[in-house]
N, C-alpha and C positions, 0 to 999 in steps of 0.2 A: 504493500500500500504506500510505504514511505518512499518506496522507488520510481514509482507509479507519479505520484505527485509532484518529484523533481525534476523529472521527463517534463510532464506538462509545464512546470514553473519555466524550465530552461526555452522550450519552442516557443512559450508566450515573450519571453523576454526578446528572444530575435525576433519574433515578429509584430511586436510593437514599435509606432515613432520611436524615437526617444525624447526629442522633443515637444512632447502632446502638452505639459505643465507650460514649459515655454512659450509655445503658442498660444495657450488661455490665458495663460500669466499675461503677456503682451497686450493682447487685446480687452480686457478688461481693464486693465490700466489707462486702454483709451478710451475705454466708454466707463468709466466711473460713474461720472455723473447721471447717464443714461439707464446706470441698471438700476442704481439708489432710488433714482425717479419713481422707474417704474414698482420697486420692492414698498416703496412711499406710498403710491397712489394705491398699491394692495392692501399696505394697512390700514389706512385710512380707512373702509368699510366696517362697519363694526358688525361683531360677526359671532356673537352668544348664542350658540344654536337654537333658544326658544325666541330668538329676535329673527322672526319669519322672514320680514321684508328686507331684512338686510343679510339676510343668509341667500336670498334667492337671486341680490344685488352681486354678492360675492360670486355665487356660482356663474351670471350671464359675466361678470366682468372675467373670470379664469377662462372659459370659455375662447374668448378674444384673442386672449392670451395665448392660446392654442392655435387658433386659428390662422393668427397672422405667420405661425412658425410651419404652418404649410402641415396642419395636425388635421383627419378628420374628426371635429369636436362637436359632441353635443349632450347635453343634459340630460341624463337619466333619470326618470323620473323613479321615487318608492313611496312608500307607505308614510315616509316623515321628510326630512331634509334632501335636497339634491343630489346625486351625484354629478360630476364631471368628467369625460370620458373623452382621452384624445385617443386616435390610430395614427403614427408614423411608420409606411411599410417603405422597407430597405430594400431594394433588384438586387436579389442571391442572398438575402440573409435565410441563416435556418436556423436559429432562434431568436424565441418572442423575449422577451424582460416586462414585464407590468410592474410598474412603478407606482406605490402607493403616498398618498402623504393627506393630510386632513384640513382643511381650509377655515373649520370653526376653530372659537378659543372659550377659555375657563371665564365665566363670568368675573366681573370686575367691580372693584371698590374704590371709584375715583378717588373720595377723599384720601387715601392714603397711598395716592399717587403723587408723585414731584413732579406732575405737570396736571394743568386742568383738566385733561382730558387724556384717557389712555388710546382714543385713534387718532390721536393729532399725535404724530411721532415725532420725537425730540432726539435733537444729537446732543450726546455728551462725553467729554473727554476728546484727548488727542495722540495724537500720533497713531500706535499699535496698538492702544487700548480704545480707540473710538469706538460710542460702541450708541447702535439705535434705542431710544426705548418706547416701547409702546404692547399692546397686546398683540401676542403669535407674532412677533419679531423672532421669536427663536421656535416657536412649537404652534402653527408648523406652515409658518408660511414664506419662509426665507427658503425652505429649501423647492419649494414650486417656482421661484425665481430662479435659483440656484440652476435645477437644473435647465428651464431654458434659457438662460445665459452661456451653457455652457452648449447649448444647442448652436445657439447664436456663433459662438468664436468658432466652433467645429467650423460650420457653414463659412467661415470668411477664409479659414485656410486648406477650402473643399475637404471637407475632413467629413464622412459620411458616418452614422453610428455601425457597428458591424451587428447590430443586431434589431429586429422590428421591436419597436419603441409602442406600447402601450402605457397610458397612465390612467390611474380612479383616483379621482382625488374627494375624498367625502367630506358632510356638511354635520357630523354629530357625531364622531369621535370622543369626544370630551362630554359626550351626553350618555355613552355607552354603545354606539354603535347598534341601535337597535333596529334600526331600520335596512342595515347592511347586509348582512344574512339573505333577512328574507329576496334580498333583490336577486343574490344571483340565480335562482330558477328562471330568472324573468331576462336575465342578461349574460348567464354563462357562456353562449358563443362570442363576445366581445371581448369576455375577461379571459376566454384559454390563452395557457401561456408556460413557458418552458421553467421561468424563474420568477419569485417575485421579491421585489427592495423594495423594502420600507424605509423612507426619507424621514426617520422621525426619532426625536430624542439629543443627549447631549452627550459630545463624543468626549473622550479621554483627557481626563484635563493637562494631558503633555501637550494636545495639540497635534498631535498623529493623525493620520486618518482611522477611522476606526472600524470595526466590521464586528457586529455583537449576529452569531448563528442564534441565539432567541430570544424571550421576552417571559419574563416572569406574568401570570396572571394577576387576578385579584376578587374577591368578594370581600360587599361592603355591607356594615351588618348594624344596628342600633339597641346597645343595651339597655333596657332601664329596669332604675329600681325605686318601688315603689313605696310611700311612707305612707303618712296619714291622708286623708280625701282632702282637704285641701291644706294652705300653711298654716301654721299653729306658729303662737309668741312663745320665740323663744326665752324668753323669761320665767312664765310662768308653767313653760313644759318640757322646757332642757332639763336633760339627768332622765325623762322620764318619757316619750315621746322618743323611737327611734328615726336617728337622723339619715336620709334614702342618698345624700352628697356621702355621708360618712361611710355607708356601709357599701357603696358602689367603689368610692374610694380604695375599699378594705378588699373587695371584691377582685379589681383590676390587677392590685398588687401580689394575687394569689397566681395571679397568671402567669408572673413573670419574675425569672429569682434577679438578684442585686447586679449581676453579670448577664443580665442582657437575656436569657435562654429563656424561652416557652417553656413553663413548667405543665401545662395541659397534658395529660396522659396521650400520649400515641403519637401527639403531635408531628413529630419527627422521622417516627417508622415506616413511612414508605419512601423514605429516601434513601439510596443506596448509599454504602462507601464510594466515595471518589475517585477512578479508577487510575493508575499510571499516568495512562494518557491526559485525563481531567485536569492534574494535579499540576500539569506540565504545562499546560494552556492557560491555567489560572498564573502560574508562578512567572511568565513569560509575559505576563500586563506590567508595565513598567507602575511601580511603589510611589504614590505619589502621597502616603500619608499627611506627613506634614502639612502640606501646601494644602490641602483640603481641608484639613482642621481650623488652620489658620484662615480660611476662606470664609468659614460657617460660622468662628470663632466658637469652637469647641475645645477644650483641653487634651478629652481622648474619646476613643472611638469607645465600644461595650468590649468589656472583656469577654465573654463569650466569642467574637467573631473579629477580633481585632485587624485580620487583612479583607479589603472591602470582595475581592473577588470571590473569597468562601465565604463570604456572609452572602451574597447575593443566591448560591445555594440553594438555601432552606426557606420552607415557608418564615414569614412573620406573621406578627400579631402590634397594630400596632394604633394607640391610640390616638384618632385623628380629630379629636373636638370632644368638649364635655360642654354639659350645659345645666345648671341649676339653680332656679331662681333667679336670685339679680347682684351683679356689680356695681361697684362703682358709683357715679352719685344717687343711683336709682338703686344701693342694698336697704334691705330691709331686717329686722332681727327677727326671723320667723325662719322653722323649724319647715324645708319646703317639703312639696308635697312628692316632689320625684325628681331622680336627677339620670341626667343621659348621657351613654358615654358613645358616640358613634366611633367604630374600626372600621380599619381593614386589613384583612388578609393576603399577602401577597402571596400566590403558590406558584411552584415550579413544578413542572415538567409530569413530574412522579406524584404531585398531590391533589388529588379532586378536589374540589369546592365542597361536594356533598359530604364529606367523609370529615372535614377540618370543620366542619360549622357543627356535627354531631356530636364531633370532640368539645369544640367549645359549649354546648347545651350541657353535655354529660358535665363537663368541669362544673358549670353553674351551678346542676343540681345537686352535684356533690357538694358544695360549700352550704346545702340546706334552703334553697331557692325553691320555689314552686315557681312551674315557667307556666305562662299566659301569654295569650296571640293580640290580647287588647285588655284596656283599662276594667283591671279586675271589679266586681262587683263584692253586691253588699256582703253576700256568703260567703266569698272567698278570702277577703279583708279577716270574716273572722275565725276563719279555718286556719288560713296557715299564717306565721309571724311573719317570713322573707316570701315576698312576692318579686319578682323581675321577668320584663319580658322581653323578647327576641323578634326584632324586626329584622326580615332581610331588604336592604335597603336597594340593589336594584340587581338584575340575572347578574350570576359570575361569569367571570371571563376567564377560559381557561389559560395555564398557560403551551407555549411551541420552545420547539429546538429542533432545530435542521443539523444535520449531524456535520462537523465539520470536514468529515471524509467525501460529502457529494463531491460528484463534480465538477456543478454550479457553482456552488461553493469556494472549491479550489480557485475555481477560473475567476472568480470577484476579487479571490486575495490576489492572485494572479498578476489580475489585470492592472490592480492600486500597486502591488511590490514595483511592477514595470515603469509605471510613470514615476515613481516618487524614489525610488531608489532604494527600497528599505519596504520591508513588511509591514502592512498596519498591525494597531494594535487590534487583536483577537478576544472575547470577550464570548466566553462559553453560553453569556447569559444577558441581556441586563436588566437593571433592576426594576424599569418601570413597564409600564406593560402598554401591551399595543390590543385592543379590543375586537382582533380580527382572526382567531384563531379559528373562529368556526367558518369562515371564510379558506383559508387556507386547508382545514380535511377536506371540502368538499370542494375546491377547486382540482385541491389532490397534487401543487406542485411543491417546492421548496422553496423558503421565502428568508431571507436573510435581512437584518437590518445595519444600513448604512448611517447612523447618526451623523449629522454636520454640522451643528452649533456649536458654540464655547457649554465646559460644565457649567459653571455660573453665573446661568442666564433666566435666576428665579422663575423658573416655569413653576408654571400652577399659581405663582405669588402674586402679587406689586410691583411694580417696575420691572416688570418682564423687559429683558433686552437682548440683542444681538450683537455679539464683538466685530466690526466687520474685518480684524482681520481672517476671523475664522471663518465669515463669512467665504470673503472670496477665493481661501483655498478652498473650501466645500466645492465650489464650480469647477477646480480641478480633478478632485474627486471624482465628481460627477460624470466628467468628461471621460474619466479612466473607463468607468463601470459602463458607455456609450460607446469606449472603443474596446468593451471587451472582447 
């Protein structure tokens, strides 16, 4: 197999430009202005997936976008948000690449943006650290620029892609992708295809290019525990009146010991040991500790998983919001009536949704919880002491892994080793999850993801931004994986 792969790595190398970075590099640097523009004019649509009229603005405007790059493009209609669909067919290509990337973004909290508004995009900083900000500057609409810019330079120095060029770019990603599935019965001859790249996520914070073979899952799930029917004064019922913040509190900590590890019975059990091979691809990610701590401003990582590429692993458990009563100038001294803790579960490869959320009920009811689907009644209040209930907050998403032995596979690392002079970094796994796994068994191809933003481009936060130097190596990237 190892012999097999160096064969390919070496004919790929003779048979690529050598110049492909240099000729994007070049020309990019002449049209700067020209791609910012256009990467500007994209963001500027505001684009929260329940914001109908301007998700539908989004879609006719990418569309255009396709168009003018000589794509057949047209709008796919589903059940919820759009899709957009180019075809660029190649004379003698004999393979397709379908190239995914998602066009909405994570709802937004202007006031706690540093500009009025997060689609009026703002530059900030200089030199190598300029960097855009505004919303889906980095997730995920730089790399829809990204790669027709790099379509763009091919074209000026007749540089043709070596493979037919399909793209989908969807409108609810960031809602769950729920509409995605059901589409392809309705559009599977469009979408077959030999390979598919996902443009999405944040590459390795050296600044490599990156190539992550999967995507961890996730299921999102709402705890609560519940106290008295409504708040009581804490005055005259602390000591005596159990508190539902306190014992969720007491709850959450039972889940998780001092180092970081899911103490949930089984939790961990269907993950295998990490084999040779595993352990070599992990260790072979350049160690960027430090610099990431210092980033996030954390001291140290959990002891449990102290290098990030074996923590990325195993399922988590991980608490992503509490809610109880009132803060701040609106607290009150009253004993409240329920307090909520929403998770999420991240799984890999080896762990169903169905099997890690049974584990987390069984732990509940072990710590003496009576579980309830809705706001228990009067009988139940007086039956049992610990009430909490269990919302699944919306479908799991499984997680994928494309084995890094394919192919396809080989030929992406292949393609990035030939232009760039050096291997990308390889990344068995990563950590955030792409909501298209049920898409992928039933398309039935291998699907690998390309990340091309800076790591520290607060996705999902506030001042979500784009570094553009990372931007505009991403279009060489790009251009590699066009002339694979």
């Amino acid at each position: 197999m190892r012999v097999a792969a160096a064969v390919l790595l070496s004919v790929a190398l003779v048979s690529q430009p050598a110049d492909l970075r240099s000729t994007v590099t070049t020309w990019t640097d002449a049209h700067r202005q020209a791609v910012l523009d256009e990467l500007i004019a994209l963001l500027s649509i505001p684009n929260v997936a329940r914001d109908k009229p301007n998700i539908r603005r989004n879609a006719e405007h990418i569309r255009g976008m396709l168009a003018r790059r000589g794509f057949t493009a047209e709008i796919l209609e589903t059940t919820g948000n759009p899709l957009v669909y180019g075809s660029l067919v190649v004379p003698g290509a004999t393979r397709t690449v379908l190239y995914y990337c998602h066009y909405d973004g994570q709802p937004v909290d202007p006031p706690r943006w540093r500009q009025p508004d997060p689609f009026t995009p703002v530059m900030r900083g200089e030199g190598a650290d300029a960097r855009i900000y505004a919303r889906s500057s980095s997730d995920d609409k730089a790399p829809i620029v990204a790669l027709l810019t790099a379509l763009d330079a091919m074209k000026s120095a007749h540089l043709s892609p070596s493979s037919n060029v399909k793209v989908i770019f969807e409108g609810e990603e960031e809602a769950g992708s729920v509409s995605l599935v059901p589409a392809i019965a309705r559009y599977r001859d469009r979408l077959k295809a030999d390979l598919m790249i996902i443009l999405d996520g944040p590459g390795h914070s050296s600044g490599r290019p990156t190539v992550a073979f999967g995507a961890r899952g996730i299921a999102t799930v709402n705890v609560t525990v519940y106290g008295p029917k409504t708040g009581v004064h804490s005055g005259n019922y602390g000591n005596w009146i159990p508190n539902p913040a306190m014992r969720l509190a007491q709850l959450l900590a039972s889940m998780k010991s001092d180092d970081g590890r899911v103490t949930i019975a089984g939790y961990y059990d269907a993950v295998p040991p990490l084999s040779a091979e595993d352990r070599a691809m992990l260790d072979g990610v350049p160690e960027d500790t430090d610099r990431m701590l210092k980033t996030f401003g954390v001291a140290e990582p959990e002891k449990a998983f102290p290098k990030l590429q074996y923590a990325l692993q195993y399922p988590t458990l991980n608490v992503r919001g509490l809610v109880s009563a009132y803060v701040g100038a609106g607290a009150r001294t009253i004993i409240p009536d329920r307090a909520t803790a929403a998770l999420d579960l991240r799984l890999v490869k080896e762990t169903a949704a169905d099997l890690l959320l049974a584990k987390l009920r069984a732990h509940i009811e072990k710590q003496g919880y009576h579980l309830v689907d809705a706001d228990p009644d009067d009988a139940t209040r007086a039956k049992f002491s610990r009430i909490a209930g269990i919302e699944i907050d919306s479908p799991p998403t499984e997680a994928f892994r494309t084995p890094a032995s394919d192919p396809q596979a080989r030929a992406v690392v292949a393609a990035i080793t030939r232009t760039f002079g050096q291997p990308p970094v390889q990344l068995r796994t990563l950590g955030g999850t792409v909501p298209i796994t049920p898409f992928i068994k039933a398309m039935g191809f291998p699907a690998l993801i390309v990340p091309t933003v800076n790591f520290d481009n607060n996705q999902h936060e506030e001042n979500e931004n784009l570094r553009l130097t990372t931007f505009f190596d991403s279009i060489s990237v790009i251009a590699a994986l066009l002339r694979m």
